[in-house]
C-alpha positions as CSV (number, residue, x, y, z in Angstrom):
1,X,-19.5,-1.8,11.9
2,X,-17.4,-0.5,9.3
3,X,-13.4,0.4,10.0
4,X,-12.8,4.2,9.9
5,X,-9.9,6.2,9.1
6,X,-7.6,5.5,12.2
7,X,-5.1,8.6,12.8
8,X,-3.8,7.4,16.3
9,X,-0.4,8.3,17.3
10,X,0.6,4.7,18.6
11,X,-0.6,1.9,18.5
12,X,-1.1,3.1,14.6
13,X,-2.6,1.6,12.0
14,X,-1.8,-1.1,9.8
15,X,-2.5,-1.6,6.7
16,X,-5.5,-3.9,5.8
17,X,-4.1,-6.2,3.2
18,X,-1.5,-6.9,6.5
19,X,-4.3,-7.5,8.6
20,X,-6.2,-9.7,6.5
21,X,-3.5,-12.0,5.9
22,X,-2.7,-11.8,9.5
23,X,-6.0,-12.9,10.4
24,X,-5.9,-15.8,7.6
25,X,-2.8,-17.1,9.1
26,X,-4.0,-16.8,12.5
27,X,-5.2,-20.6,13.0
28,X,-2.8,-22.1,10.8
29,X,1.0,-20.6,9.9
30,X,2.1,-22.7,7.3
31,X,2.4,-25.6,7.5
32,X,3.3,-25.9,11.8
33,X,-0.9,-26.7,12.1
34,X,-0.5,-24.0,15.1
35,X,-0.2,-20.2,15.5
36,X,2.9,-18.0,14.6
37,X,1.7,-16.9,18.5
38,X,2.3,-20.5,19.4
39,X,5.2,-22.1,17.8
40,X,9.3,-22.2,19.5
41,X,11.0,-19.2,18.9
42,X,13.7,-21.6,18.2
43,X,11.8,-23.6,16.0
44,X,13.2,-24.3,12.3
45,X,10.1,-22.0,10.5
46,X,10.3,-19.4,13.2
47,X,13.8,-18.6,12.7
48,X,13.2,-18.8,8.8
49,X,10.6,-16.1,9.7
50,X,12.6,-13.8,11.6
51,X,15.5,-14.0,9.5
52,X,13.3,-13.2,6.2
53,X,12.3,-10.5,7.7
54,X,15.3,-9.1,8.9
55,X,16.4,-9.4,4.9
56,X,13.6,-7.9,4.0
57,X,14.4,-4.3,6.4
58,X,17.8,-4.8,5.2
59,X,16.6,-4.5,1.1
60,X,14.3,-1.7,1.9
61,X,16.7,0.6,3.7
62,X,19.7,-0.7,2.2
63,X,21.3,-1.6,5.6
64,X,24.8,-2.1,4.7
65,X,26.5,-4.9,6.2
66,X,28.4,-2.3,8.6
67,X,25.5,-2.7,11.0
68,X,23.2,-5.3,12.5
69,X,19.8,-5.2,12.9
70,X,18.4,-6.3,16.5
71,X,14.6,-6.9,16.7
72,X,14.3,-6.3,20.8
73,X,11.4,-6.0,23.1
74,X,11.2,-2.7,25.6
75,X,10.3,0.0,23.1
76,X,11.9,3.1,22.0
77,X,11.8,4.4,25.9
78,X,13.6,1.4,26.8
79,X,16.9,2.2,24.4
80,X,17.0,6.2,25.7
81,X,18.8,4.6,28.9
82,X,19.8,1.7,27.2
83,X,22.1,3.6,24.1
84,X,24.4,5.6,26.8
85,X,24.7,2.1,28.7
86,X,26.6,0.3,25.5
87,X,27.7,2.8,23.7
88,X,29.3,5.7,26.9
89,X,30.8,5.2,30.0
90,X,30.2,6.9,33.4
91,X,32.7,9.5,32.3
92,X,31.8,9.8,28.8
93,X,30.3,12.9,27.6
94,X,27.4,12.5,24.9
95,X,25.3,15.3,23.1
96,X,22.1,15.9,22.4
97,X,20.3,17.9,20.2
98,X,16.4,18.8,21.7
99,X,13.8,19.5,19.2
100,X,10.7,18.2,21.1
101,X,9.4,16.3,24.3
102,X,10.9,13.3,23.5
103,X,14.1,13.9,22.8
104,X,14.3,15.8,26.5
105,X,13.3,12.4,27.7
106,X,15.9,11.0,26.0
107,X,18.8,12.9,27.5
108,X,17.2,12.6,31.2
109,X,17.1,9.0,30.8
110,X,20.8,9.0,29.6
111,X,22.1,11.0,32.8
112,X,22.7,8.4,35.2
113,X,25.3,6.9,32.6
114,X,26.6,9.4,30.7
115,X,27.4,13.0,30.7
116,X,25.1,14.3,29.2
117,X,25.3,17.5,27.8
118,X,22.9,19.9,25.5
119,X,24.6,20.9,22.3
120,X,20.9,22.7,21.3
121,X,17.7,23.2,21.9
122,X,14.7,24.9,20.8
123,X,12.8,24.9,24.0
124,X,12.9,28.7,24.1
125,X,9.9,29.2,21.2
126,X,8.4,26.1,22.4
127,X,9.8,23.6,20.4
128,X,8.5,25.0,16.3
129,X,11.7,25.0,14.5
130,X,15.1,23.0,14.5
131,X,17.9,24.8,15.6
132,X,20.0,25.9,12.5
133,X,23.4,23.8,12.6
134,X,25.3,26.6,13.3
135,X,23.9,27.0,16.4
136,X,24.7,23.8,18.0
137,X,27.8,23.4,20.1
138,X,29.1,19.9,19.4
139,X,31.5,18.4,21.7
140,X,34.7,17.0,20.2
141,X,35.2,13.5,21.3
142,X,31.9,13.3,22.4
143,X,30.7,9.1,22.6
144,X,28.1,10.4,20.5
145,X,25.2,12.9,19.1
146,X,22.1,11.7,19.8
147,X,18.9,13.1,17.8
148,X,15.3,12.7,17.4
149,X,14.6,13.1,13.2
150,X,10.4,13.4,14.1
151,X,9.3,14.9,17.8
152,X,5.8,13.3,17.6
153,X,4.3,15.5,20.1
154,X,5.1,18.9,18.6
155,X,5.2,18.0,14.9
156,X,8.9,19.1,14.4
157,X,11.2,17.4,11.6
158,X,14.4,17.3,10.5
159,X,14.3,16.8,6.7
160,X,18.3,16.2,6.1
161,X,20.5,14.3,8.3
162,X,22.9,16.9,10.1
163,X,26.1,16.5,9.8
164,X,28.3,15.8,12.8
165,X,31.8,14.7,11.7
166,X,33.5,11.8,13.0
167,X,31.2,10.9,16.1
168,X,28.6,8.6,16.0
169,X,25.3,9.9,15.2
170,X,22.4,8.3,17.2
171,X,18.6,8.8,15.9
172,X,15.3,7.4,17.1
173,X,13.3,7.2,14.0
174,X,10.1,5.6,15.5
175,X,7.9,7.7,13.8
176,X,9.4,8.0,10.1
177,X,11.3,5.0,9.6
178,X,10.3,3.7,6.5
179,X,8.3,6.8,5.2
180,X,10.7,7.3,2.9
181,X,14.4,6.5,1.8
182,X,17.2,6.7,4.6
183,X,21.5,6.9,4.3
184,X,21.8,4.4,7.2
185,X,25.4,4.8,6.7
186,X,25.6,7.6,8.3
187,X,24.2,6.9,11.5
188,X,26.2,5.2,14.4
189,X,22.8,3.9,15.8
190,X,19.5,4.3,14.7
191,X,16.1,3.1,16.8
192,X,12.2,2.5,16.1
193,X,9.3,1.4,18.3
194,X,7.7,-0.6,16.5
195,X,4.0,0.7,16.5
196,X,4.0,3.3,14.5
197,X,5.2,2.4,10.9
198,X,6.5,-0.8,10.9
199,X,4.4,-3.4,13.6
200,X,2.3,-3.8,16.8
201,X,3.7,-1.9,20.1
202,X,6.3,-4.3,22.0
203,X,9.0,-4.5,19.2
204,X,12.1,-2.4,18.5
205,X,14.2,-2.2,16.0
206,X,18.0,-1.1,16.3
207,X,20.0,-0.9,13.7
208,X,23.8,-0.7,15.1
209,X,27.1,0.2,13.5
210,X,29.2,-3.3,14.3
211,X,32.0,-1.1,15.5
212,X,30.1,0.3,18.1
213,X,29.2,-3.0,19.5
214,X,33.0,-3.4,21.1
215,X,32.3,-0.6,23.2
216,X,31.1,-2.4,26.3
217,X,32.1,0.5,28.7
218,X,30.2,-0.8,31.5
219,X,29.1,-4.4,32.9
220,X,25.9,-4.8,32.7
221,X,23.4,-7.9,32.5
222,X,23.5,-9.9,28.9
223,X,19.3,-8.2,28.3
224,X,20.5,-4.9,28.0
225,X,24.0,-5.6,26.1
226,X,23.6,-5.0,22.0
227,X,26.8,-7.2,21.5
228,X,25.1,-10.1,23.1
229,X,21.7,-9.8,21.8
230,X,23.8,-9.4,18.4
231,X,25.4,-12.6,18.6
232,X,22.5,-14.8,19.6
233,X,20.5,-12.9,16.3
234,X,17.8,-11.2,19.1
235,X,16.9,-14.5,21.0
236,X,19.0,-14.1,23.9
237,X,15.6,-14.4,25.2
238,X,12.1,-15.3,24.1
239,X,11.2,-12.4,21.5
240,X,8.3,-11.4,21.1
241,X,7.4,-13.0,18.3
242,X,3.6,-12.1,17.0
243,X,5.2,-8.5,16.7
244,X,8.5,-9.6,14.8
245,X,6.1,-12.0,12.6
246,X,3.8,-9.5,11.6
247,X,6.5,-6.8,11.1
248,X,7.8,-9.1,8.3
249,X,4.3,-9.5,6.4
250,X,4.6,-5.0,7.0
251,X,8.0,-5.1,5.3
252,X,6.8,-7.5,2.5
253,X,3.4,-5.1,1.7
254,X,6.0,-1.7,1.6
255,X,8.0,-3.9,-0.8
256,X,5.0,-4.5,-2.9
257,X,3.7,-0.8,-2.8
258,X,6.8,0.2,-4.8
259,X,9.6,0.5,-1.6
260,X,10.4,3.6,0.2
261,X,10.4,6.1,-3.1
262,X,7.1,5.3,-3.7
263,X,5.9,5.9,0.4
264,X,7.9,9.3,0.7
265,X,6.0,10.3,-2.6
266,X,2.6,8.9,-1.0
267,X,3.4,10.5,2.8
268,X,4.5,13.9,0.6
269,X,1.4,14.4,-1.1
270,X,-0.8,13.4,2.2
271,X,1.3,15.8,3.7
272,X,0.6,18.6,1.8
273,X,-2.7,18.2,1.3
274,X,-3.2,18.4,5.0
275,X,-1.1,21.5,5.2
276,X,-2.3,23.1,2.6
277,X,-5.9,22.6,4.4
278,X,-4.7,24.2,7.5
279,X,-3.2,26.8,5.9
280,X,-6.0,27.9,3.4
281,X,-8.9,28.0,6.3
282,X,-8.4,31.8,6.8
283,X,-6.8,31.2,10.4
284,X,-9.6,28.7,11.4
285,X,-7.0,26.2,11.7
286,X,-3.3,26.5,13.0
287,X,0.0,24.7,12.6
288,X,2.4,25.8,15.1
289,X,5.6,24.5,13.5
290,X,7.9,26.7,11.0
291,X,7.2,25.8,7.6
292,X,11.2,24.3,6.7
293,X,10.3,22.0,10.3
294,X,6.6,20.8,9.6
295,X,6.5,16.5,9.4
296,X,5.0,14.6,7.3
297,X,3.7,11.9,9.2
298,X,3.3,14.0,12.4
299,X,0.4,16.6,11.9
300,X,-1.1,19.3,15.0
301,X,-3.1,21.8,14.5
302,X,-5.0,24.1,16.6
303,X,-8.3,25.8,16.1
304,X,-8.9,30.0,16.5
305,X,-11.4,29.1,19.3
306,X,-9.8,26.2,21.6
307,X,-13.5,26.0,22.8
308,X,-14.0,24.2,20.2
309,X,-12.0,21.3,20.6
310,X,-14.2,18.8,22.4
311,X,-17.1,19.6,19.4
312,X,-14.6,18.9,16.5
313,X,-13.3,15.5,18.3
314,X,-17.1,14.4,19.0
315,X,-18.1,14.8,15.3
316,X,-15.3,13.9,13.5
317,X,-15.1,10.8,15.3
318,X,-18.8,10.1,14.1
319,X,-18.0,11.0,10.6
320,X,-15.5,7.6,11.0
321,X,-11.9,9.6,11.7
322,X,-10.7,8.6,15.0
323,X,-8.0,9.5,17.1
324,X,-7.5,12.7,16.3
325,X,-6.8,14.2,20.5
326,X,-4.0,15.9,20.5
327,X,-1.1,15.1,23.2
328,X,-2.2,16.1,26.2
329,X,1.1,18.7,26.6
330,X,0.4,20.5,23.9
331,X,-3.8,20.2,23.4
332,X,-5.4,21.0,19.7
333,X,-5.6,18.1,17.4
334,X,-3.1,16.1,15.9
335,X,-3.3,13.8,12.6
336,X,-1.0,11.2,12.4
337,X,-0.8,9.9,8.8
338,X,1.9,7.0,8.8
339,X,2.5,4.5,5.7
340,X,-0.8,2.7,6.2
341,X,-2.8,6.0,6.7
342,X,-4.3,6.0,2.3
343,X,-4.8,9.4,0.8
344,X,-8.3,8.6,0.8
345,X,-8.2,9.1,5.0
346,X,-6.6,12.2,4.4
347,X,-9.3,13.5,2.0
348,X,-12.1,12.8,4.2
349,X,-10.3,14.5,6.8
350,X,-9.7,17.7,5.0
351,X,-13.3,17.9,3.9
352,X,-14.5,17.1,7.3
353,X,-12.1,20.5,8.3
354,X,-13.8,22.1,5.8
355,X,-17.0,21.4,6.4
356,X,-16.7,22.0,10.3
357,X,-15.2,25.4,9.7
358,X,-18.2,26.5,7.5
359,X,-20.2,25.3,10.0
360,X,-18.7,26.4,13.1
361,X,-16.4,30.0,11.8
């Protein structure tokens, strides 16, 4: 068997040349005559390991030494109830801005720490456009604004980072981090699972304003506190390691692809191909989003006849592009085209879209 264009949601795909050395290295990691899965976390060429990669995400985004980077287990779910805990306390408001499903998860998970509050939301229309900034109703003083740049499951994006004053701006950025080039400077706290652009599922990365780490507004138990994973550089506790290790080789094959300018050139152009493909199919296809809102990395579409749906899946899954169910809240199709998706994938996608709608209109 032969691999095939992958455009799951997460897990994602890696790239190959990351895979390959992966699977070289598997055996033997250097020179330890053991697996990276199998060595101390604590051990001398581990910790060279982690903290080569943790240089290596500090180069590509310019991280500037403001903030710490935490490589953490629990996912980007985990952090929705774990943000309000270090950074708000019981009597704290925070704000959030809803664009999508996941940032409505977010400010549920918050409530039991925070208060949370809704500065804007474009649930009425169904979640297709960001609310224009003069709409949102910010609260001065608030512990924070918390965002989501990319809601996965409704293909919505912000494509500037809004503007919030003095508070500190909070962002999950598991789907886009690294798709292109980012002012982390501006954020207060930013967050990524893992297994979408930058690793396999089971790693985080948070990227925290120092500052913000004095907060401790609450007790709570050393796992969940950012200060204390800070100062014991992520290995308060075993981390999961395979994930970290091979995040490291992903950071090393951006690097050598040209950095972030060259992927936000690469994930424009798939982009717009893909767009451009929905939109020129004479209403065959759909995107629900506004146009100023679409993602790049994030693509749904919907057919004319939903009935349909379960034919397009079958067959394009046999023409070798897989993963293409949308979520189930929302139905359709959906495309996700991260930094190891090529162009080529996208290609072969738009032709199969072609071809079905010939076929099938």
């Amino acid at each position: 068997m032969s691999r095939a264009f992958n455009f799951s949601a997460g897990p994602a795909a890696l790239p190959e040349a990351v895979l390959q050395q992966a699977r070289d290295e598997l055996l033997e990691w250097r020179d330890e005559r053991a697996s990276v899965m199998e060595v101390s976390h604590r051990g001398k060429a581990f910790v060279e390991c982690a903290e080569e990669a943790e240089r290596d995400l500090r180069a590509l985004l310019a991280v500037p030494e403001s903030h710490r980077i935490l490589f953490l287990q629990g996912g980007a779910t985990q952090q929705f109830a774990q943000i309000p805990m270090n950074l708000a306390g019981q009597d704290d408001v925070v704000d959030y801005v809803l664009t999508g499903a996941w940032g409505q998860k977010a400010a549920s998970e918050a409530k039991p720490y925070a208060q949370v509050r809704i500065a804007a939301s474009a649930e009425v229309g169904n979640f297709t456009r960001i609310p224009a900034r003069p709409e949102w109703s910010l609260t001065p003083g608030a512990a924070y604004v918390h965002y989501t740049p990319n809601e996965t499951i409704h293909g919505v994006e912000f494509h500037q980072v809004p503007d919030v004053g003095n508070v500190p701006l909070v962002a999950d950025f598991s789907s886009t981090i690294l798709s292109r080039p980012l002012d982390v400077d501006r954020f207060g706290l930013i967050y990524a699972g893992a297994q979408k652009n930058i690793g396999p599922a089971g790693l985080v990365i948070v990227i925290v304003r120092e500052d913000l780490l004095e907060r401790a507004p609450r007790p709570m138990a050393k796992i969940f506190s950012y200060a204390a994973q800070a100062k014991e550089g992520s290995m308060l506790n075993t981390p999961p390691t395979f994930a970290w290790y091979l995040s490291g080789l992903v950071f090393k094959w951006i690097a050598q692809q040209g950095g972030l300018a060259a992927m936000a050139e690469r994930n424009r152009a798939k982009a717009e191909l893909l767009y451009a493909s929905i939109d020129g199919s004479g209403g065959f296809y759909r995107n629900p989003v506004e146009g100023g809102a679409r993602a790049w990395v994030k693509v749904p579409l919907t057919q004319q006849d939903a009935g349909l749906d379960k034919a397009f899946l079958v067959e394009s899954e046999a023409a070798g592009l897989l993963a293409l169910k949308g979520h189930r809240a929302v139905g359709g199709m959906r495309a996700s085209i991260y930094n190891a998706m090529p162009i080529e994938g996208v290609r072969a996608l738009v032709d199969f879209m072609a071809d079905f709608a010939r076929r099938k209109g």
